[in-house]
MMTF fields as JSON, N, C-alpha, C and O atoms, coordinates in Angstrom:
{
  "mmtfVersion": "1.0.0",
  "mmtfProducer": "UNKNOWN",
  "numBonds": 279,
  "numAtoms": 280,
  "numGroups": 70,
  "numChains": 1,
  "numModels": 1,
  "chainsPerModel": [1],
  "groupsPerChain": [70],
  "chainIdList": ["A"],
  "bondAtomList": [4, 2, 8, 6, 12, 10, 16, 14, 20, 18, 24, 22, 28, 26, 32, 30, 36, 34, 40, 38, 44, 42, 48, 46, 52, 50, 56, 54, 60, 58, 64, 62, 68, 66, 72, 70, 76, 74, 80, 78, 84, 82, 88, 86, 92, 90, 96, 94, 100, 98, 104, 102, 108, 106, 112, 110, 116, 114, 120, 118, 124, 122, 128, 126, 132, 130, 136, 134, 140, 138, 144, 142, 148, 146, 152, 150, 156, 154, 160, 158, 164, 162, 168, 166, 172, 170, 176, 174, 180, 178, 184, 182, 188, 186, 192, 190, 196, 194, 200, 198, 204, 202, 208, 206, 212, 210, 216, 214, 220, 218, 224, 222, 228, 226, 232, 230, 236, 234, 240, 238, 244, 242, 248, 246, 252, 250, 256, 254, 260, 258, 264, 262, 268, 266, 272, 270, 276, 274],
  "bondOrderList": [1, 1, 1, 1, 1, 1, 1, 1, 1, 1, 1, 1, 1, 1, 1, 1, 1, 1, 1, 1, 1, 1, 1, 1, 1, 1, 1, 1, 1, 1, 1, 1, 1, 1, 1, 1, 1, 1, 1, 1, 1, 1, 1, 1, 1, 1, 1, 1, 1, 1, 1, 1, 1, 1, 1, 1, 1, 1, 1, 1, 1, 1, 1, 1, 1, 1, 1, 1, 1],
  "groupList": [{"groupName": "UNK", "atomNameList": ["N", "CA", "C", "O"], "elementList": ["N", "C", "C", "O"], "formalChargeList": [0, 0, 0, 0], "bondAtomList": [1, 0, 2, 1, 3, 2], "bondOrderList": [1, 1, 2], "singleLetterCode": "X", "chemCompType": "L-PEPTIDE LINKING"}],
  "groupTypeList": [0, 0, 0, 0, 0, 0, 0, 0, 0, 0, 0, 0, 0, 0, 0, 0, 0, 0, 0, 0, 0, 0, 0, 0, 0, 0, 0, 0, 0, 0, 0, 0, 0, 0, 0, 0, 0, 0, 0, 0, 0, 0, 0, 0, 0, 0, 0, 0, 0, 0, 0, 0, 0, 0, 0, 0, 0, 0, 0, 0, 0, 0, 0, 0, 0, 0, 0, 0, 0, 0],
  "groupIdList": [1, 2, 3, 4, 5, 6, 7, 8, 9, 10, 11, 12, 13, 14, 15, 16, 17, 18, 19, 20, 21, 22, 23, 24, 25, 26, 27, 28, 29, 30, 31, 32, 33, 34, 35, 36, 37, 38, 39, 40, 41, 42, 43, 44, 45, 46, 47, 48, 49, 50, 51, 52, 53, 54, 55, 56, 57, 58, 59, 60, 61, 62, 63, 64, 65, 66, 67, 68, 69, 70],
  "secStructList": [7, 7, 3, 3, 3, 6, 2, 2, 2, 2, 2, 2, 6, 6, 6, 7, 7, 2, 2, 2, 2, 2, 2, 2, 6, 6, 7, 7, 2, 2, 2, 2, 2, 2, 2, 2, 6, 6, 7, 7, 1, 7, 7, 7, 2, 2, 2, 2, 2, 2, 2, 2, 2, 2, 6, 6, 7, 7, 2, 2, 2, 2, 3, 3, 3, 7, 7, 7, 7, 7],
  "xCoordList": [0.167, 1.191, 2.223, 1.836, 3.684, 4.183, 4.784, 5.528, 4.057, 4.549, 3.137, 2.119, 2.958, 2.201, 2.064, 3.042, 1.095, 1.003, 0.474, -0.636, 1.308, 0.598, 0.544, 1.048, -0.15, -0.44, -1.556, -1.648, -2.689, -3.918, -3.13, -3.369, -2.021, -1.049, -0.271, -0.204, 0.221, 0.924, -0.002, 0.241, -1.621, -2.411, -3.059, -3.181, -3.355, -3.626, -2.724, -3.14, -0.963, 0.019, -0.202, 0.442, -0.787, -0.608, -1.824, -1.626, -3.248, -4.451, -4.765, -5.119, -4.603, -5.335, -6.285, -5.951, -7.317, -8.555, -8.321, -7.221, -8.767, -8.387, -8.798, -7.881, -9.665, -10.397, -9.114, -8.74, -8.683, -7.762, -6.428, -5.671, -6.053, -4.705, -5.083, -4.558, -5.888, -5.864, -6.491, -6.253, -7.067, -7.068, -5.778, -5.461, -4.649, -3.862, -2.903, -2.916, -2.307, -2.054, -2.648, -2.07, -3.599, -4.497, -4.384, -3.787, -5.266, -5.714, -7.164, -7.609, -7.809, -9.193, -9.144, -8.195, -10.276, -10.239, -10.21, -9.665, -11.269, -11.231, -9.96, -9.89, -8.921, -7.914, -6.957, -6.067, -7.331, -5.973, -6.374, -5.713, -7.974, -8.354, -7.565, -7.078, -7.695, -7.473, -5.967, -5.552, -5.364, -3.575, -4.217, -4.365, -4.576, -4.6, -4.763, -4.051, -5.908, -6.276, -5.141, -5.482, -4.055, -3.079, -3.77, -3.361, -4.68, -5.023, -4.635, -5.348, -3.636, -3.23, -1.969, -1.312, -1.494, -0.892, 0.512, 1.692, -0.348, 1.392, 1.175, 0.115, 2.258, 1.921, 3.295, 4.478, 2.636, 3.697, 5.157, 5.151, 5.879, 6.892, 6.434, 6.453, 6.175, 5.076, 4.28, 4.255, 3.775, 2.388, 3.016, 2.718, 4.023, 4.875, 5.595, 5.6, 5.994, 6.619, 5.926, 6.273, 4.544, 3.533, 3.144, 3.462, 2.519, 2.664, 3.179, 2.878, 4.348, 5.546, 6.206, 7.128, 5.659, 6.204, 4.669, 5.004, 3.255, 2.252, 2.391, 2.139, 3.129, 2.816, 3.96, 3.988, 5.283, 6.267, 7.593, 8.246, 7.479, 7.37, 8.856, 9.561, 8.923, 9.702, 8.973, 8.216, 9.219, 8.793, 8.568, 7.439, 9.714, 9.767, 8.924, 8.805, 7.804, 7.267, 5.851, 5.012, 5.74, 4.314, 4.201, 3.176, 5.174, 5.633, 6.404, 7.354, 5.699, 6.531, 6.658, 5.663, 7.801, 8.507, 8.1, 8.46, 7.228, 6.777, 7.298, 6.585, 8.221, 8.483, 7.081, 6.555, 6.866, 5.609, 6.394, 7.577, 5.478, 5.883, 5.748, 4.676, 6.484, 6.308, 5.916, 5.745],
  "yCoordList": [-16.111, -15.392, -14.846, -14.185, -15.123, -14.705, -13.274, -12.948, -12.474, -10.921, -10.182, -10.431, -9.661, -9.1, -7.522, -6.832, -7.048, -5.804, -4.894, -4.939, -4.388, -3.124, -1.707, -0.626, -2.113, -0.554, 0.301, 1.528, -0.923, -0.126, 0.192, 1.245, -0.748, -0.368, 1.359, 2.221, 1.374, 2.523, 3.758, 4.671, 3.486, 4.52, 5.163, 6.337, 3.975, 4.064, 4.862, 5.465, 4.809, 5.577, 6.783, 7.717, 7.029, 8.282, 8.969, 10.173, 8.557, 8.789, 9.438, 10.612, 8.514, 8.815, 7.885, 6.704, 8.222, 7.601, 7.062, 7.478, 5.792, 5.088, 6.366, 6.553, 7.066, 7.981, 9.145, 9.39, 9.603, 10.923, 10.345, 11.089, 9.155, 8.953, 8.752, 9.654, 7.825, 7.908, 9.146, 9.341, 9.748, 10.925, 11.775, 12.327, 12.162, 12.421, 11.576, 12.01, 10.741, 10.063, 9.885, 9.158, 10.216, 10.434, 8.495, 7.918, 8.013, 6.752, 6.537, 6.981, 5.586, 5.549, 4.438, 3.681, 4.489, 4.326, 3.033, 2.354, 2.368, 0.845, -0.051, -1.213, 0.668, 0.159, 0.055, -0.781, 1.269, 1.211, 0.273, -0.368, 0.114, -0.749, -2.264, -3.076, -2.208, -4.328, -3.552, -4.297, -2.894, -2.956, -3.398, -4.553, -2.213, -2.496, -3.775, -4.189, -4.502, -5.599, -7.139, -8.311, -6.774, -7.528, -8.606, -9.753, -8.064, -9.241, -8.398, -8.565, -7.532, -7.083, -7.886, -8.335, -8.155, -8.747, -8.071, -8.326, -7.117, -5.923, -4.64, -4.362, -3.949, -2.49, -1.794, -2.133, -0.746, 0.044, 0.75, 1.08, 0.785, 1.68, 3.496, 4.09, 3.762, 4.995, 5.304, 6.241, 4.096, 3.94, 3.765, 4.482, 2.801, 2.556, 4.216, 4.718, 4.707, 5.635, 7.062, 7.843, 7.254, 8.313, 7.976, 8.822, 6.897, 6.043, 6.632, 7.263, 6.065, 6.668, 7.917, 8.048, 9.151, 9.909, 10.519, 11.043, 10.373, 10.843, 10.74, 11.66, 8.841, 8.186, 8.586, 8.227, 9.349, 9.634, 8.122, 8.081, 7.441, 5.973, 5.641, 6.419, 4.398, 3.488, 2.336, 1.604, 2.282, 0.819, -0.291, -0.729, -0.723, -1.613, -1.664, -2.704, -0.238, 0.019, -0.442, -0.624, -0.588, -1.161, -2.501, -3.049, -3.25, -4.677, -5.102, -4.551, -6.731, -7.776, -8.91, -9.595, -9.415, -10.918, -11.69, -11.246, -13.077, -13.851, -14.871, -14.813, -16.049, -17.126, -18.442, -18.748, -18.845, -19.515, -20.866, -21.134, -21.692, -22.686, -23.941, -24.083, -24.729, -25.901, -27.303, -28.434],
  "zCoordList": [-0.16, -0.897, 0.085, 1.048, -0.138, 0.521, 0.99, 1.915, -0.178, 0.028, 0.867, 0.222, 1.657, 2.573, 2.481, 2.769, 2.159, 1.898, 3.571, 4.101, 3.892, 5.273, 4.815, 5.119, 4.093, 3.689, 4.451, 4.427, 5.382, 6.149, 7.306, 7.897, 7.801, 9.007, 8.911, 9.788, 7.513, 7.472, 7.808, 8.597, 6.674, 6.461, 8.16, 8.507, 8.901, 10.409, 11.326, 12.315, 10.777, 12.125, 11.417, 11.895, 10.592, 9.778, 10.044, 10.205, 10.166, 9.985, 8.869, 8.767, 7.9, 6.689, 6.102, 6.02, 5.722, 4.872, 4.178, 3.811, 3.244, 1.94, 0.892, 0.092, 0.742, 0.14, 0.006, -1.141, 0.733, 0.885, 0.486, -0.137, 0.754, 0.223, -1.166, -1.818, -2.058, -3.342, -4.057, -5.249, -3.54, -4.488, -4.25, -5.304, -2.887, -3.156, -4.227, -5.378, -4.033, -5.489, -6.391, -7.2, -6.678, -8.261, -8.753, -9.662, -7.64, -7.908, -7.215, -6.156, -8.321, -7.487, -6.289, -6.083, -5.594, -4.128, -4.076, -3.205, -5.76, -5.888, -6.048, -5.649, -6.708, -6.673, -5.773, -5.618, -5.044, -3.462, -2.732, -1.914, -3.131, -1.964, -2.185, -1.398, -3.608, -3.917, -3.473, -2.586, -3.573, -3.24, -1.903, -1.503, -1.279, 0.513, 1.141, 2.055, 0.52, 0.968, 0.364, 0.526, -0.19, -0.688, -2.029, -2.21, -2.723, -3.925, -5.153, -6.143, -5.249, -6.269, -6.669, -5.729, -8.04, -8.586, -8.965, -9.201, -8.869, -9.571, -8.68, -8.118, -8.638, -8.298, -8.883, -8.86, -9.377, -10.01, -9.012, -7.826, -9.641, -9.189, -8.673, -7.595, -9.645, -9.883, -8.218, -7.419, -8.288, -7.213, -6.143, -5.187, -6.009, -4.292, -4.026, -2.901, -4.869, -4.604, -4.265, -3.379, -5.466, -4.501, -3.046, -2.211, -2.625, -1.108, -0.058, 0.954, -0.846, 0.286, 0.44, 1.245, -0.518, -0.939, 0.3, 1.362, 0.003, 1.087, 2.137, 2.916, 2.744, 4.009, 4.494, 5.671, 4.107, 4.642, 5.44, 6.482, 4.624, 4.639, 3.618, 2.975, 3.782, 2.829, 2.317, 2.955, 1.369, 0.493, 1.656, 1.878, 2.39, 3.45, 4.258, 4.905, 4.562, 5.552, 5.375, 6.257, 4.165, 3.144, 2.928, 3.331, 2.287, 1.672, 2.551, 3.106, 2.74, 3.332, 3.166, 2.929, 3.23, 2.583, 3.662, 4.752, 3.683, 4.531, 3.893, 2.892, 3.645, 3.295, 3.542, 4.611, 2.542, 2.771, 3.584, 3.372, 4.587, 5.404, 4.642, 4.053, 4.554, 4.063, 5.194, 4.739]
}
């Protein structure tokens, strides 16, 4: 897939837990995780924006455009 999620990158310059960031955003831990690990399909507006609103971050700083190779 060509969109790439760094969200364990962001959570790491920050030192925060998968555990402590989703309960600060009032999400469970199972779900940050499938975001984290990039097999989520959707993610809310809502959700990028608590993120980045904890990780002190930009959208950009989470999500990334990888053009798949042909």
């Amino acid at each position: 897939m060509p969109i790439i999620v760094n969200l364990d990158v962001m959570m790491a310059k920050r030192k925060i837990s998968l555990g402590e960031l989703a309960e600060r955003i009032d999400l469970t831990p199972a779900n940050l995780s499938i975001l984290k690990t990039g097999k989520a399909k959707t993610v809310r507006f809502s959700t990028l924006e608590a993120i980045c609103r904890e990780l002190n971050c930009q959208p950009g700083d989470i999500l990334e455009f990888r053009p798949e190779e042909e």
